[in-house]
C-alpha positions in Angstrom: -174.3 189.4 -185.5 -176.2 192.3 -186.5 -178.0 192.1 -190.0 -178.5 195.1 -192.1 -180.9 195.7 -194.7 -182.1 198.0 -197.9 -185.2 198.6 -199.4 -183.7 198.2 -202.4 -180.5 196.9 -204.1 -178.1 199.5 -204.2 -174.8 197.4 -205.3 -172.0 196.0 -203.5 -170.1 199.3 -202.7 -173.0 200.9 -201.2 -173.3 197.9 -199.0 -169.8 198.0 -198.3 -169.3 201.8 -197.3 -172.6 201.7 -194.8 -170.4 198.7 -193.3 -167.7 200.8 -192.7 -169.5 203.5 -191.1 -171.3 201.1 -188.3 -168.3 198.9 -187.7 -167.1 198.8 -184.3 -164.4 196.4 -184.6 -160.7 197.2 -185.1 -159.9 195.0 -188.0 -162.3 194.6 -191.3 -162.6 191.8 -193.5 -165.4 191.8 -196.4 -166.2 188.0 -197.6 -169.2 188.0 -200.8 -172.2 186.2 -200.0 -170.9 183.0 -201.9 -167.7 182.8 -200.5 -166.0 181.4 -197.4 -162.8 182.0 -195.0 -161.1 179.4 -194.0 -161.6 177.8 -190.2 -157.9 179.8 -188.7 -158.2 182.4 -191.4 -158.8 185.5 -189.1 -156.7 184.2 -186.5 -153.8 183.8 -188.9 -154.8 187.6 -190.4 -154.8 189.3 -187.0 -151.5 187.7 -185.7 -149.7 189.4 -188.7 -151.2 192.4 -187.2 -150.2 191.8 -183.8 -146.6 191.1 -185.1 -145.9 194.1 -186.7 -147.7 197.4 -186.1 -146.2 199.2 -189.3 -148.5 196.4 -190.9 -152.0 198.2 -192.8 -153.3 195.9 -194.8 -152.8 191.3 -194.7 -153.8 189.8 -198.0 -155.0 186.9 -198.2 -154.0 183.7 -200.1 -156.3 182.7 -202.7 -158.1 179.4 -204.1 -161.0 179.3 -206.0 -163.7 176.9 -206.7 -165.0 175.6 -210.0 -169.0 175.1 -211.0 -168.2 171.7 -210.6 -166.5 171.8 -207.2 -162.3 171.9 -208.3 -160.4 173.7 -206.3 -157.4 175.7 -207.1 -154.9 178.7 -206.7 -155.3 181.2 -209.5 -152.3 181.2 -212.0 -149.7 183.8 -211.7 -150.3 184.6 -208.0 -146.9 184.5 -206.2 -146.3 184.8 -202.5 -145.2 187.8 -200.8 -143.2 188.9 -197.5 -143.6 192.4 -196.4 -143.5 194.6 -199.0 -144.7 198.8 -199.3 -147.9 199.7 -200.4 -146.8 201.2 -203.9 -145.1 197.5 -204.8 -148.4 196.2 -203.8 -150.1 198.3 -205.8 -147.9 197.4 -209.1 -148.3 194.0 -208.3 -152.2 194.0 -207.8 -152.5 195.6 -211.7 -151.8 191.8 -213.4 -153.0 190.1 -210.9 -150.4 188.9 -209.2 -151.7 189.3 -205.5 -155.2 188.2 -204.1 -157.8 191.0 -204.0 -159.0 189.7 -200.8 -157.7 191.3 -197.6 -158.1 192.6 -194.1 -157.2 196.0 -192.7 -157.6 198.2 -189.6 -160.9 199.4 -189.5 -159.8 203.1 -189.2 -157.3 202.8 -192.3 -160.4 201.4 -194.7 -162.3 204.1 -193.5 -160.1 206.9 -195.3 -160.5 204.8 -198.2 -164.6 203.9 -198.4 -165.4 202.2 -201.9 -166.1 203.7 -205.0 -169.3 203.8 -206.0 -168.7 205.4 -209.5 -170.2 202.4 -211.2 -172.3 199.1 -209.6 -169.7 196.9 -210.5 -166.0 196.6 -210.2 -165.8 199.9 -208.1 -164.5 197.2 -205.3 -161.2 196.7 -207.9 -160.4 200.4 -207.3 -160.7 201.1 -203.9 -159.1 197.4 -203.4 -155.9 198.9 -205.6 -156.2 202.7 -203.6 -156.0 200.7 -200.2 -152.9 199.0 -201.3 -151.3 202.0 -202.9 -152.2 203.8 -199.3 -150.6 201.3 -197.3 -147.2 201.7 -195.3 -146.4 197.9 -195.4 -148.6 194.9 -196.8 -147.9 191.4 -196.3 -149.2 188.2 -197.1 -151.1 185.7 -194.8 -151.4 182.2 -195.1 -155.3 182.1 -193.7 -156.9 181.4 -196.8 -160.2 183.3 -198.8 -162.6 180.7 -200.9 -163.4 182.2 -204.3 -166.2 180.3 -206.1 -166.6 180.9 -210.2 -170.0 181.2 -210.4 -171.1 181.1 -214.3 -173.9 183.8 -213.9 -171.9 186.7 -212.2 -170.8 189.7 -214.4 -167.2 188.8 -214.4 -167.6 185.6 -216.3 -171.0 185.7 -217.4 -171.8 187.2 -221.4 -173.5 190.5 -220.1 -172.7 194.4 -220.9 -172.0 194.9 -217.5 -168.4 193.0 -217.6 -167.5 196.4 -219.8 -168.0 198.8 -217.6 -165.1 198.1 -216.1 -163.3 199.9 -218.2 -165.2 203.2 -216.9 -164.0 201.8 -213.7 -160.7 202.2 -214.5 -160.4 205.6 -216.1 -161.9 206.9 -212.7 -159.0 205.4 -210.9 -156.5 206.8 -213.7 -158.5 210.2 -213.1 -157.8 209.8 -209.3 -154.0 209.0 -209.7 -153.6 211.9 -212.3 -155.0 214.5 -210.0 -153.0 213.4 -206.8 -149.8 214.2 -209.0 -146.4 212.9 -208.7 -145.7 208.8 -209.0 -145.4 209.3 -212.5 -144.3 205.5 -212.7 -147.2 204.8 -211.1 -149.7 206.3 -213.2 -147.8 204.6 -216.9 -148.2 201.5 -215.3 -151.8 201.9 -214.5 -151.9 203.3 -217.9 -150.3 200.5 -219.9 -153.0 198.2 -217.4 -155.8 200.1 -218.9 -154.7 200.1 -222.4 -154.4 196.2 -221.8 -157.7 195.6 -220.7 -159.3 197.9 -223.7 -157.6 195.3 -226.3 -158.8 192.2 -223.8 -162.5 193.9 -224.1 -162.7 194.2 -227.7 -161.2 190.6 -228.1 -164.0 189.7 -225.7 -166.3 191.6 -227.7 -165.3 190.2 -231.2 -166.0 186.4 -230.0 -169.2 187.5 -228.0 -170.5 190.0 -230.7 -172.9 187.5 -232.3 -174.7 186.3 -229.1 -175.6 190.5 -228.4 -178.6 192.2 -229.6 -178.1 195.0 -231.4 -178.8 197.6 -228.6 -175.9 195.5 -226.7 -173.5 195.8 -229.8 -173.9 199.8 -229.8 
């Protein structure tokens, strides 16, 4: 185990990309500091690998864990066989496949993380791997997500907005490789979707922000 350290905090994706650049292994999995793999996860991850060498990227199946300790598998998840990268890709835009996956350490490293903004730049590169992928399939090793009431996603801070700069940045990046036009309206239509989410987030929460926050 070799520990690495910053003199200051520099965000997840920063973290992430200096990973990348000192790993020496031939697969990569990234696991957040308050979640957990499951005991035959990587084993289960690696023999996908080992199965099928057109194989870039394993996702992993999903179940989270509430504040008060429930466990479940996220809603609208389904299961997938071996699928291409760009049906992946659509798929990952609601949801409907677990961001959580590992891939050969040489493929993530054409694709380091976006660090365009602190948070949520993880979402893009997560999507770009995907969409880069030959072939994707599911494993049945499991990642544990825990919902933790104080992080940006879930939490009432300004920070859960600037996802939405997130995704223009990926809609910037799909727009200037051309082509895929089907590609790029559904990412489109995703990012028109999560401006109306926003603002219905903001209406409710609008009360609780300072005026500084508001603007």
């Amino acid at each position: 185990i070799r520990l690495h350290r910053f003199e200051e905090n520099g965000g997840v994706q920063r973290s992430r990309n200096h990973a990348l650049n000192t790993a020496r292994g031939e697969f990569i999995f990234f696991v957040d500091d308050d979640d957990w793999l499951g005991t035959d996860c990587v084993e289960l991850c690696i023999q996908r690998f080992t199965e099928d060498e057109t194989i870039d990227c394993v996702v992993l199946s999903e179940i989270r864990q509430a504040p008060d300790g429930r466990q479940y598998e996220p809603s609208g998840q389904q299961k997938i066989g071996k699928i291409t990268g760009e049906e992946a890709f659509l798929l990952s835009l609601p949801w409907r496949i677990s961001g959580n996956f590992c891939v050969r350490t040489e493929f993530q490293k054409q694709h380091p993380y976006d660090n365009s903004c602190r948070y949520f730049g993880d979402e893009n590169t997560g999507r770009m791997t995907l969409l880069s992928s030959k072939y994707v399939v599911q494993s049945e090793g499991t990642y544990y997500y825990r919902m933790t009431e104080d992080s940006v996603c879930h939490s009432k801070s300004i920070g859960h907005y600037s996802r939405l700069h997130v995704q223009r940045v990926l809609a910037d990046t799909l727009r200037t490789m051309g082509g895929q036009l089907h590609l790029r309206k559904a990412y489109e239509t995703f990012c028109w979707e999560n401006i109306i989410h926003a603002y219905m987030r903001y209406y409710k929460e609008r009360g609780e922000m300072s005026a500084a926050m508001r603007h």
